[in-house]
matplotlib code that plots the C-alpha trace (Angstrom):
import matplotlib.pyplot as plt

x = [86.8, 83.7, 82.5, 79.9, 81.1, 79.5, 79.9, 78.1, 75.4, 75.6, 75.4, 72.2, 70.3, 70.6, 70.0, 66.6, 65.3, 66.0, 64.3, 60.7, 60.8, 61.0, 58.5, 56.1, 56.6, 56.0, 52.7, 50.9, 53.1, 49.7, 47.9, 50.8, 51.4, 47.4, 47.1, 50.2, 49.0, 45.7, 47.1, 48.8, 45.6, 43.9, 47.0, 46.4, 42.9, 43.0, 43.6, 41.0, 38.2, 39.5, 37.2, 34.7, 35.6, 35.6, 32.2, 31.9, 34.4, 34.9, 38.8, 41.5, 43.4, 40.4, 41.2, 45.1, 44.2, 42.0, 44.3, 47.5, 45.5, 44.7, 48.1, 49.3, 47.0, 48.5, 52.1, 50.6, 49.1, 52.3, 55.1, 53.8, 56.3, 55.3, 54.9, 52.3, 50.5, 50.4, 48.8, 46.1, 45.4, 44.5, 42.6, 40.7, 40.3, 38.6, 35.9, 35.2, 34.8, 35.2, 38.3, 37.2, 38.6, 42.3, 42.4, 40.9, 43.5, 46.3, 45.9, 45.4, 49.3, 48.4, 47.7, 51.5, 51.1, 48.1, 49.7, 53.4, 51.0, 48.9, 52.1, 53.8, 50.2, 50.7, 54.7, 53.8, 50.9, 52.8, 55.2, 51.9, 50.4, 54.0, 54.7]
y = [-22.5, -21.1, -23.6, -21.5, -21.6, -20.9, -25.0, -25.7, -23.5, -25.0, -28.4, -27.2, -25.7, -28.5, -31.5, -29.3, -29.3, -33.2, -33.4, -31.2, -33.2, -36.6, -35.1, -34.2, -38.1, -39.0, -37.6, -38.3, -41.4, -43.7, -41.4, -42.0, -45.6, -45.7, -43.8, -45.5, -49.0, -47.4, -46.5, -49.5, -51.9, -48.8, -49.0, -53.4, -53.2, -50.9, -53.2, -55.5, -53.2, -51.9, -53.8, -52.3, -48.7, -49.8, -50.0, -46.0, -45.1, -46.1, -44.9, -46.4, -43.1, -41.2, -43.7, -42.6, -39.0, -38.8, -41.2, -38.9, -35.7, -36.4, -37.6, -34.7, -32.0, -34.1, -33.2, -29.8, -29.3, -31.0, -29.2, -25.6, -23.0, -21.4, -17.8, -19.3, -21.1, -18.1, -16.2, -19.0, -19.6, -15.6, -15.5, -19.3, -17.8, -14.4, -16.3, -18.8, -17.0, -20.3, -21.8, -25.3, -25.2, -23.4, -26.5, -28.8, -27.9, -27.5, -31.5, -32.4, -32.9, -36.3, -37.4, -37.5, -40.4, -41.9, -41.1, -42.8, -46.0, -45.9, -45.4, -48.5, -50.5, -49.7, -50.8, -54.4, -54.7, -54.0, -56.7, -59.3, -58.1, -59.0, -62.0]
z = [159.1, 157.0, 155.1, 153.7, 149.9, 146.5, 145.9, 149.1, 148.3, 144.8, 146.3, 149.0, 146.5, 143.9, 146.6, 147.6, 144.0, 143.7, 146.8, 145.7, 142.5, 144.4, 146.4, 143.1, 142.0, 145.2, 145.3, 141.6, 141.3, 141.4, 138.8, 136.4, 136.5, 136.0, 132.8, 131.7, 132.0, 131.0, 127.6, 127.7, 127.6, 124.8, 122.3, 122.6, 122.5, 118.9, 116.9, 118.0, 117.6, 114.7, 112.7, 114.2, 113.5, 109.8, 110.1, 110.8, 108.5, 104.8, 105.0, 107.5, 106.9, 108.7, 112.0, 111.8, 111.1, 114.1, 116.3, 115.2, 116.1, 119.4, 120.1, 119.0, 120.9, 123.7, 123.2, 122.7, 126.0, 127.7, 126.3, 125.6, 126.6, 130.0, 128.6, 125.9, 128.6, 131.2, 128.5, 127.3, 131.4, 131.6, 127.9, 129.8, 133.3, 131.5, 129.4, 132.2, 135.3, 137.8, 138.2, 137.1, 133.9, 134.3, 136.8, 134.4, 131.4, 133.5, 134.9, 131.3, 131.1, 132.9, 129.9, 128.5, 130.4, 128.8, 125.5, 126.3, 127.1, 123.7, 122.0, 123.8, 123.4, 120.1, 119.2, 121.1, 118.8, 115.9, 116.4, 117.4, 113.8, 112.1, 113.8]

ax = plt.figure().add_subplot(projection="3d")
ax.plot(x, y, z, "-o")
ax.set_aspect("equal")
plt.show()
């Protein structure tokens, strides 16, 4: 019997790509829970040293402005689309002739992580603040 069929093949090639992303987890599983725990103890700690920022700035809207900016540079750097990020990687690796910095922006989408922990750090400390 041939048992060599477009569902097996199906089936191989889908149980190999579970297995390389396992693999990926596998490997920068530490780094993630640390910048998610990270962000974690960042989005409690905000509002404590809040007052402290009010010092530097006369408007709380300046504080959520930059807060929301960074956060969203983040989600910039994490989900650009792969033929934008080819490009910006070949416009980055012309102006900087060492490879430092492609490497450098392509691990900055470790900080989705960081980011999903501020964002949780702050939702608990919103309902501390309420309660």
């Amino acid at each position: 019997m041939f048992y060599n069929t477009k569902f097996l093949k199906l089936l191989n090639s889908f149980y190999f790509n579970i297995l390389n992303k396992f693999k990926f987890i596998e490997k920068y599983f530490v780094i993630y829970i640390f910048l998610l725990l990270l962000g974690f103890i960042c989005g409690n700690l905000f509002g404590t040293f809040l007052i402290f920022f009010r010092f530097y700035t006369n408007w709380d809207g300046l504080i959520i402005i930059l807060t929301i900016l960074v956060i969203e540079f983040i989600n910039f750097i994490t989900y650009i689309k792969s033929i934008k990020y080819r490009k910006l990687n070949k416009f980055f690796l012309k102006i900087y002739k060492n490879k430092f910095f492609f490497l450098l922006f392509k691990n900055l989408k470790f900080l989705n992580f960081y980011k999903m922990g501020l964002l949780l750090g702050f939702f608990i400390d919103a309902f501390k603040v309420g309660s």
